[in-house]
DRENPA-3360 file (N, C-alpha, C; in nm, 2 decimals, always signed):
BEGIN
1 = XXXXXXXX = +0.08/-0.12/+0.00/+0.00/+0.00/+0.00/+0.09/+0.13/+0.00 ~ +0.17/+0.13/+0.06/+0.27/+0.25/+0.08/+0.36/+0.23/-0.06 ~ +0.37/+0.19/-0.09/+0.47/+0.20/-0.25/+0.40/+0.23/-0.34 ~ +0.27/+0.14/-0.33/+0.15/+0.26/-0.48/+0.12/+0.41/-0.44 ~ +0.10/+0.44/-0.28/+0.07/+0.58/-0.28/+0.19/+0.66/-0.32 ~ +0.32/+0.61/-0.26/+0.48/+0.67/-0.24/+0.44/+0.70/-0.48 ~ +0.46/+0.59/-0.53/+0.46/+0.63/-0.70/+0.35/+0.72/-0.70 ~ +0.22/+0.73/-0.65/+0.10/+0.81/-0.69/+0.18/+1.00/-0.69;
9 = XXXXXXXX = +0.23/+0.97/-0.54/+0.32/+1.15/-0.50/+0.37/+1.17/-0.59 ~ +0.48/+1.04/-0.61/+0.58/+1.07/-0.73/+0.59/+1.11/-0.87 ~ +0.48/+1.11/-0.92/+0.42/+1.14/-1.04/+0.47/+1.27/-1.06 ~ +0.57/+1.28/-1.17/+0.66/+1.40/-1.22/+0.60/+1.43/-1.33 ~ +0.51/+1.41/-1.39/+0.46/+1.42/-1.56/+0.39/+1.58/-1.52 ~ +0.40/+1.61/-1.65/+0.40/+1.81/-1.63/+0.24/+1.82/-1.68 ~ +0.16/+1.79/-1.81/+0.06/+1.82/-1.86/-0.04/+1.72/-1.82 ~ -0.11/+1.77/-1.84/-0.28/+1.65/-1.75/-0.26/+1.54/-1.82;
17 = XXXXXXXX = -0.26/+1.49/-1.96/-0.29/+1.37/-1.98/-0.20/+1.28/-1.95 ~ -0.04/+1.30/-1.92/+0.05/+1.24/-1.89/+0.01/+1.21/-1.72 ~ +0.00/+1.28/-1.67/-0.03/+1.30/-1.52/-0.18/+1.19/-1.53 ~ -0.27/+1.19/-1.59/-0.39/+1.10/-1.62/-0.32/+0.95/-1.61 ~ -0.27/+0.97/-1.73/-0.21/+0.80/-1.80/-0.14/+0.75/-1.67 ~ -0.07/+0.84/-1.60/+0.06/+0.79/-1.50/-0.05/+0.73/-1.38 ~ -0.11/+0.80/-1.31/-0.19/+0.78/-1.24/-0.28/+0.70/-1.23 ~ -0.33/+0.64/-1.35/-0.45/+0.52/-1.41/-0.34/+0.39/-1.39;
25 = XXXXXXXX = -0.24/+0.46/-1.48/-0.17/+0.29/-1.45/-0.09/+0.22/-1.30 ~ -0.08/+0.34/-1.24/-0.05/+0.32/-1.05/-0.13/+0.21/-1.00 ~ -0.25/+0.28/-1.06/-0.37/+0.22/-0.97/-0.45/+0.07/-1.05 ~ -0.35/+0.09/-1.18/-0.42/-0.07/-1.24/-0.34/-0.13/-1.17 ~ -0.17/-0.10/-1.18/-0.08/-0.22/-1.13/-0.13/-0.24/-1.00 ~ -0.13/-0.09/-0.90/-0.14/-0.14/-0.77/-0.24/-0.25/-0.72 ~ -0.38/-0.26/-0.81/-0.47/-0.35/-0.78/-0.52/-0.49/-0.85 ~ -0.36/-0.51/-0.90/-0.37/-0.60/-1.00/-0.48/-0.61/-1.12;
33 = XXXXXXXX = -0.50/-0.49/-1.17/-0.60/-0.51/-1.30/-0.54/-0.50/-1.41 ~ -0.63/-0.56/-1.50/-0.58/-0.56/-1.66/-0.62/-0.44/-1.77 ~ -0.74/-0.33/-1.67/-0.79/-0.25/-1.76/-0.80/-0.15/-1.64 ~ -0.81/-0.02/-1.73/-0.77/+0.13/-1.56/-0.83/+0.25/-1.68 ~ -0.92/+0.36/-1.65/-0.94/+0.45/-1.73/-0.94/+0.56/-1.61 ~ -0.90/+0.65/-1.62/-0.92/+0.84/-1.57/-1.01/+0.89/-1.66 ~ -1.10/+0.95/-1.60/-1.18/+1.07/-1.66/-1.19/+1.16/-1.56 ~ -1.18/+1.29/-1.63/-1.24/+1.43/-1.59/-1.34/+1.51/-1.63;
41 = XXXXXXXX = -1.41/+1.51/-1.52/-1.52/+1.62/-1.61/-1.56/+1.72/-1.69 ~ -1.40/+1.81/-1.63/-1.37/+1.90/-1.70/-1.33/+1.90/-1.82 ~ -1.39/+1.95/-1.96/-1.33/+1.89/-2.10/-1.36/+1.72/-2.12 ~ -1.45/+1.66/-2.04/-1.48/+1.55/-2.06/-1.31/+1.41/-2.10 ~ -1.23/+1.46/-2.06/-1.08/+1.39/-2.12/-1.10/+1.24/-2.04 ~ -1.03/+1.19/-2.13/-1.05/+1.02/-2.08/-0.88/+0.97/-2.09 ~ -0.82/+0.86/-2.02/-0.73/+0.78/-2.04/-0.75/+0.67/-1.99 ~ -0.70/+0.55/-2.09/-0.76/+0.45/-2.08/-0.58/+0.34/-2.05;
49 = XXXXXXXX = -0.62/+0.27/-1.97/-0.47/+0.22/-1.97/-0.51/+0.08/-2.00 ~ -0.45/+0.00/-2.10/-0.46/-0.13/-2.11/-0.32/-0.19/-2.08 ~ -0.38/-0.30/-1.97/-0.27/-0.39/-1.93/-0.31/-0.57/-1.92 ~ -0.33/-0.56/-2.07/-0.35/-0.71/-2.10/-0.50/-0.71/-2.15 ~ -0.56/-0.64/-2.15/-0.70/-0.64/-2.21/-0.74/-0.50/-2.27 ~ -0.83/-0.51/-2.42/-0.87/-0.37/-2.46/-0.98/-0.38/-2.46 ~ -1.06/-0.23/-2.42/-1.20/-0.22/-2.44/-1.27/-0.27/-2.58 ~ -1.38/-0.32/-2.61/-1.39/-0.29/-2.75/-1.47/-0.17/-2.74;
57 = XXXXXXXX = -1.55/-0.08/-2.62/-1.60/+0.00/-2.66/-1.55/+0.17/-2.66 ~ -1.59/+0.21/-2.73/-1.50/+0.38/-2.81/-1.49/+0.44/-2.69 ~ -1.38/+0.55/-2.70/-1.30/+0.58/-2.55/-1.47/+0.68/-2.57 ~ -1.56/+0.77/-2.62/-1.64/+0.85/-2.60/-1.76/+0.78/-2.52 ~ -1.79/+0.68/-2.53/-1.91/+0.57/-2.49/-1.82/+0.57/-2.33 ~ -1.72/+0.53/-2.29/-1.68/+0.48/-2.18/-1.69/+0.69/-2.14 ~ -1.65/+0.75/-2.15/-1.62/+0.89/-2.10/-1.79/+0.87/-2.05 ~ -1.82/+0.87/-2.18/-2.02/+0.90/-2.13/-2.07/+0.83/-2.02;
65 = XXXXXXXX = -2.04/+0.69/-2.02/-2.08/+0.63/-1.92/-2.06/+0.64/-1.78 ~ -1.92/+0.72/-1.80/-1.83/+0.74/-1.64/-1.87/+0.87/-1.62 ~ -1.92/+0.96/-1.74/-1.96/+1.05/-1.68/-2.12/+1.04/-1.59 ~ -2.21/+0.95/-1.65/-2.33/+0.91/-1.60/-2.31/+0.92/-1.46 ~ -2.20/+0.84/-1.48/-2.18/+0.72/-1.33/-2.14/+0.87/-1.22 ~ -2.08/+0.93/-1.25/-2.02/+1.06/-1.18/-2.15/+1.17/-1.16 ~ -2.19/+1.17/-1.25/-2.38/+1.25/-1.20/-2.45/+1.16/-1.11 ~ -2.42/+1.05/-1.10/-2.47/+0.94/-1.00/-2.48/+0.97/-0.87;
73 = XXXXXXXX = -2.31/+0.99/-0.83/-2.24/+1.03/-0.75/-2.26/+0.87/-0.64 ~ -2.27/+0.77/-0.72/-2.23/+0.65/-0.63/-2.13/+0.61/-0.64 ~ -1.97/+0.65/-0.54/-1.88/+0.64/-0.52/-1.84/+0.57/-0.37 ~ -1.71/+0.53/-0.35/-1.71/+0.43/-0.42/-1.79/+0.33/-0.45 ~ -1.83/+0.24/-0.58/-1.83/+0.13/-0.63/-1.76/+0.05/-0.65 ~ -1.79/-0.06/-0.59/-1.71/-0.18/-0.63/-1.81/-0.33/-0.67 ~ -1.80/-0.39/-0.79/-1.86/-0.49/-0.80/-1.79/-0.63/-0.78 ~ -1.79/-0.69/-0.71/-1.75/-0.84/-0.73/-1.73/-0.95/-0.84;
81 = XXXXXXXX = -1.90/-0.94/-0.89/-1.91/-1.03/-0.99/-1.99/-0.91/-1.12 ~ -1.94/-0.88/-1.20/-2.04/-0.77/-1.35/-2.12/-0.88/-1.43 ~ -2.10/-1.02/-1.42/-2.23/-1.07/-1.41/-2.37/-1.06/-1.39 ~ -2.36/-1.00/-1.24/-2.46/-1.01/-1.17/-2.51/-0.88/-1.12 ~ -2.43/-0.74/-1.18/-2.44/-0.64/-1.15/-2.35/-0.57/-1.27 ~ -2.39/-0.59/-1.39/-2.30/-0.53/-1.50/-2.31/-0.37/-1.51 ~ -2.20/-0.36/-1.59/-2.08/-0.23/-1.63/-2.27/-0.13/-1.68 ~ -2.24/+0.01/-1.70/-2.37/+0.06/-1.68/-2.36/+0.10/-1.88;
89 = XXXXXXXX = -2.47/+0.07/-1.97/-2.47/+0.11/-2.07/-2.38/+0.23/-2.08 ~ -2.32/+0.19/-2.17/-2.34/+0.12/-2.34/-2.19/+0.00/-2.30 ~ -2.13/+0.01/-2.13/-2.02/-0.07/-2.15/-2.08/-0.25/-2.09 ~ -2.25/-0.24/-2.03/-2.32/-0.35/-2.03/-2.23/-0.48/-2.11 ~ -2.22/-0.41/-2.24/-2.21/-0.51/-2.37/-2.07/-0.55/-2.34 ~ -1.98/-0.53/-2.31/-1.85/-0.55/-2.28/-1.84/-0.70/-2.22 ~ -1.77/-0.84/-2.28/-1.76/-0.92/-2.25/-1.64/-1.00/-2.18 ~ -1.64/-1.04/-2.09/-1.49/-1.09/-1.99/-1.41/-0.98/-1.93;
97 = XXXXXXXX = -1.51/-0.90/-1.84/-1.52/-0.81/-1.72/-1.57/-0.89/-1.62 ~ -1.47/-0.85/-1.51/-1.53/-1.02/-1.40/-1.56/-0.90/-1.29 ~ -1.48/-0.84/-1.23/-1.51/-0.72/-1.12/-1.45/-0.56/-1.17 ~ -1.52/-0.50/-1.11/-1.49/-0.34/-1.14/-1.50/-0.23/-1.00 ~ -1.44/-0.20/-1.03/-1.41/-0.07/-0.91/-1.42/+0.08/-0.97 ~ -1.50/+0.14/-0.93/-1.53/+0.30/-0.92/-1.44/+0.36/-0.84 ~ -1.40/+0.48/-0.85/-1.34/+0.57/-0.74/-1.35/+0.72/-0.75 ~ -1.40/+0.81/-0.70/-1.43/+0.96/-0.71/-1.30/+1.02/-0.72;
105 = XXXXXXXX = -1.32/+1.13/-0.82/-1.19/+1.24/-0.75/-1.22/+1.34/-0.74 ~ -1.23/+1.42/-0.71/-1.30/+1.50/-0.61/-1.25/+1.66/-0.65 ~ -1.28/+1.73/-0.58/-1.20/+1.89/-0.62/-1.18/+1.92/-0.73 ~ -1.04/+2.03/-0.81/-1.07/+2.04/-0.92/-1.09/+1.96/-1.02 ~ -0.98/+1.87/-1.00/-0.98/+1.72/-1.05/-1.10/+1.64/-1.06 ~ -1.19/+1.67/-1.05/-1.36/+1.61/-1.00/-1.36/+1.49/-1.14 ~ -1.39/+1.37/-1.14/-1.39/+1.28/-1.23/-1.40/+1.13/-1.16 ~ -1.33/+1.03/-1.28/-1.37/+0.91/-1.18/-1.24/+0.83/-1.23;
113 = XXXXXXXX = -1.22/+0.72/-1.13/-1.11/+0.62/-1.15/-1.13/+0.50/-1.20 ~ -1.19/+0.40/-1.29/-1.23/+0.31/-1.33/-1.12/+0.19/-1.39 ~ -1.10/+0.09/-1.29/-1.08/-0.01/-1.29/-1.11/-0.17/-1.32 ~ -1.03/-0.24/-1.38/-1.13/-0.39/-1.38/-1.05/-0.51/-1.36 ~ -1.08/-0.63/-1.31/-1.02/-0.73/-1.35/-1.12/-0.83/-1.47 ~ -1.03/-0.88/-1.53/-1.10/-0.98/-1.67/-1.10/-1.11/-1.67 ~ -1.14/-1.17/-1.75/-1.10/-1.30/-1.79/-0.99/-1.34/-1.80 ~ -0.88/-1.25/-1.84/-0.76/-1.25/-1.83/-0.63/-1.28/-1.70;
121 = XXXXXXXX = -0.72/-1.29/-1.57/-0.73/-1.29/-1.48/-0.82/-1.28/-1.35 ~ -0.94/-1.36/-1.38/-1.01/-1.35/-1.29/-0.96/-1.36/-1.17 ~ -1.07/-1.16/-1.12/-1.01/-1.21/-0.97/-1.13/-1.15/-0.88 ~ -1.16/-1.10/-0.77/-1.25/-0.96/-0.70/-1.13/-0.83/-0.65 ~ -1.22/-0.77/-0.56/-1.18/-0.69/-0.49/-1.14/-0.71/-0.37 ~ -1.02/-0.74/-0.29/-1.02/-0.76/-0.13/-1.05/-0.64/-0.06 ~ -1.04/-0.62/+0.06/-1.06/-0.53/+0.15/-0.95/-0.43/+0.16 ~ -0.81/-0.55/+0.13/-0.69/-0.42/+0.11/-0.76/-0.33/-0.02;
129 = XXXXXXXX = -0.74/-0.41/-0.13/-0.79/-0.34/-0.27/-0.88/-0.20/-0.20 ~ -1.00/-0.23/-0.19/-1.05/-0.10/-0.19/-1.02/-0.02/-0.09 ~ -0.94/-0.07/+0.00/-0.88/+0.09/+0.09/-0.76/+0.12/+0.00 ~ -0.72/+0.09/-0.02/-0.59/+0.12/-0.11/-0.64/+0.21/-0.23 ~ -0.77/+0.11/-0.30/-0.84/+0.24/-0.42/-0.89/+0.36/-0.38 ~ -0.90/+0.37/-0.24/-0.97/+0.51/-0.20/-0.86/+0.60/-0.14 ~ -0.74/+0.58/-0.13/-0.65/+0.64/-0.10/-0.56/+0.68/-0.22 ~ -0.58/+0.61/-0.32/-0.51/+0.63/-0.45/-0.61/+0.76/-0.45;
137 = XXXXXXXX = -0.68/+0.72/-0.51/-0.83/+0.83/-0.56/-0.76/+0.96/-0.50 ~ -0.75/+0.95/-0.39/-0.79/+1.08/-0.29/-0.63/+1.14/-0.32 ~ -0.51/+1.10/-0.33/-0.40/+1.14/-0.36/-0.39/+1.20/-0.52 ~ -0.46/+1.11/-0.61/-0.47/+1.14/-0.71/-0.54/+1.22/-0.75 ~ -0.64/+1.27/-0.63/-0.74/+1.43/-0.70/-0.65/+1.52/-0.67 ~ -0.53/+1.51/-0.58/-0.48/+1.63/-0.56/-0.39/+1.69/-0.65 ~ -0.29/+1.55/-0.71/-0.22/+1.50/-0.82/-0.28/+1.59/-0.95 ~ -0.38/+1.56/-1.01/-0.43/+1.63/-1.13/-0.52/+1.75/-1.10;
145 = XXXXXXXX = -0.53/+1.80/-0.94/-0.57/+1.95/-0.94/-0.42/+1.98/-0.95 ~ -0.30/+1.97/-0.90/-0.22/+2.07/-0.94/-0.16/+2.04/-1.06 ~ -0.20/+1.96/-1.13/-0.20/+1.99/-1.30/-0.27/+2.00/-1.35 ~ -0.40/+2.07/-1.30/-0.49/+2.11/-1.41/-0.49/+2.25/-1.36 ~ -0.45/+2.32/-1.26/-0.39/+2.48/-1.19/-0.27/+2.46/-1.32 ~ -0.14/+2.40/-1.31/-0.04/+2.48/-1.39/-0.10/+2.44/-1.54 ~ -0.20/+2.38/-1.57/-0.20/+2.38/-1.74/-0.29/+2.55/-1.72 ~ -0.36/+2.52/-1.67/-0.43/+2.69/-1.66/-0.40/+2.80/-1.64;
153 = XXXXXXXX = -0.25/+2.80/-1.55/-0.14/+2.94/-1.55/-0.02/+2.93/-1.68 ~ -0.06/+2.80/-1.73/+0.04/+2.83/-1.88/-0.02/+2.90/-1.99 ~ -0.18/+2.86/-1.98/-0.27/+2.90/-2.08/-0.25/+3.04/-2.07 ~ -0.32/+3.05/-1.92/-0.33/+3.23/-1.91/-0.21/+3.33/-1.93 ~ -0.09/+3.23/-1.90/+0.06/+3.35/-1.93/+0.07/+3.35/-2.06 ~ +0.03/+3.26/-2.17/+0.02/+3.26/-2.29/-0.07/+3.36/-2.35 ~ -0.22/+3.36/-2.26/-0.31/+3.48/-2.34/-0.27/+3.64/-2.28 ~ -0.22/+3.66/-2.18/-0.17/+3.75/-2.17/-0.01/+3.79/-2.24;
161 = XXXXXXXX = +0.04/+3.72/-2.26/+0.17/+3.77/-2.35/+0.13/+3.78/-2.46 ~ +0.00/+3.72/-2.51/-0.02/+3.79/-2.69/-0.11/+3.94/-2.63 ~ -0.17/+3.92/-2.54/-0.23/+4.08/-2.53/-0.16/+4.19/-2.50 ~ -0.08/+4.16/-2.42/+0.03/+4.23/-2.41/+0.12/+4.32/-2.53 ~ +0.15/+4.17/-2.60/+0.21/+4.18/-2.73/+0.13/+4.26/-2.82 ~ +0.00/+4.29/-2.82/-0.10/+4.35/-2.92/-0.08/+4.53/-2.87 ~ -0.06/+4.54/-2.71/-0.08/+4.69/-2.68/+0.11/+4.73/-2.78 ~ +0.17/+4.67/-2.74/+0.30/+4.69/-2.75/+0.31/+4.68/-2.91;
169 = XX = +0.27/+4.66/-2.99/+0.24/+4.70/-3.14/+0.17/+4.80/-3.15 ~ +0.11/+4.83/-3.09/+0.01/+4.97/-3.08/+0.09/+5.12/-3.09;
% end
């Protein structure tokens, strides 16, 4: 548990989607899954990490769904068996998903952490697992609020050096 959160801190990647991908895949290895996606609500951005299994459905369908699931606001979720409590349309149709894990992130970062194990590995969720996914989560909202602040103070130094630049032609 302390070595996934210790890489979660460690996360050096500078722009969100790098900081996304890095963070999805922390939390696939840390929980032994084969499939891990990040979404944000903001700009709707998705990252999908495959580690031994690919969705077949379009990264926009899975955004939509996790976004559903995020107006829901039933966090955490964890399923045991998606048999018997399957993935929420349009990822229903998705076949050799054995358990799934939801995780909120909260603050600026507001989005969701979506994890799975497969066929590929059938396995559930233990009890370590989901305290361990709720501490990732909560490390990792902080993680992509302060890279979604500096993508925002890059933007803004950029639109103020062209305004700038416009009086200064003047």
């Amino acid at each position: 548990e302390l070595e996934a959160v210790r890489a979660v801190v460690a996360v050096e990647e500078t722009d969100v989607a790098s900081v996304m991908r890095a963070l999805g895949t922390i939390a696939a290895e840390a929980l032994s899954c084969e499939l891990g996606a990040v979404y944000l609500a903001e700009g709707g951005r998705l990252e999908v990490i495959d580690r031994g299994w690919t969705l077949r459905a379009q990264p926009d369908q899975l955004a939509g769904a996790l976004h559903a699931l995020l107006d829901e606001g039933r966090f955490p979720y964890c399923v045991q068996d998606a048999t018997i409590v399957p993935l929420p349309p349009p990822l229903d149709e998705e076949r050799g998903i054995r358990s799934y894990y939801l995780l909120e992130l909260q603050g600026l970062a507001r989005g969701a952490v979506f994890v799975a194990h497969t066929d590929a590995a059938p396995r559930g969720f233990t009890q370590l697992c989901r305290r361990l996914g709720l501490r990732l989560a909560e490390i990792a909202s902080a993680q992509l609020g302060v890279a979604l602040t500096r993508e925002w103070c890059l933007t803004e130094a950029a639109r103020l050096h062209a305004e700038f630049g416009k009086l200064d032609a003047s």
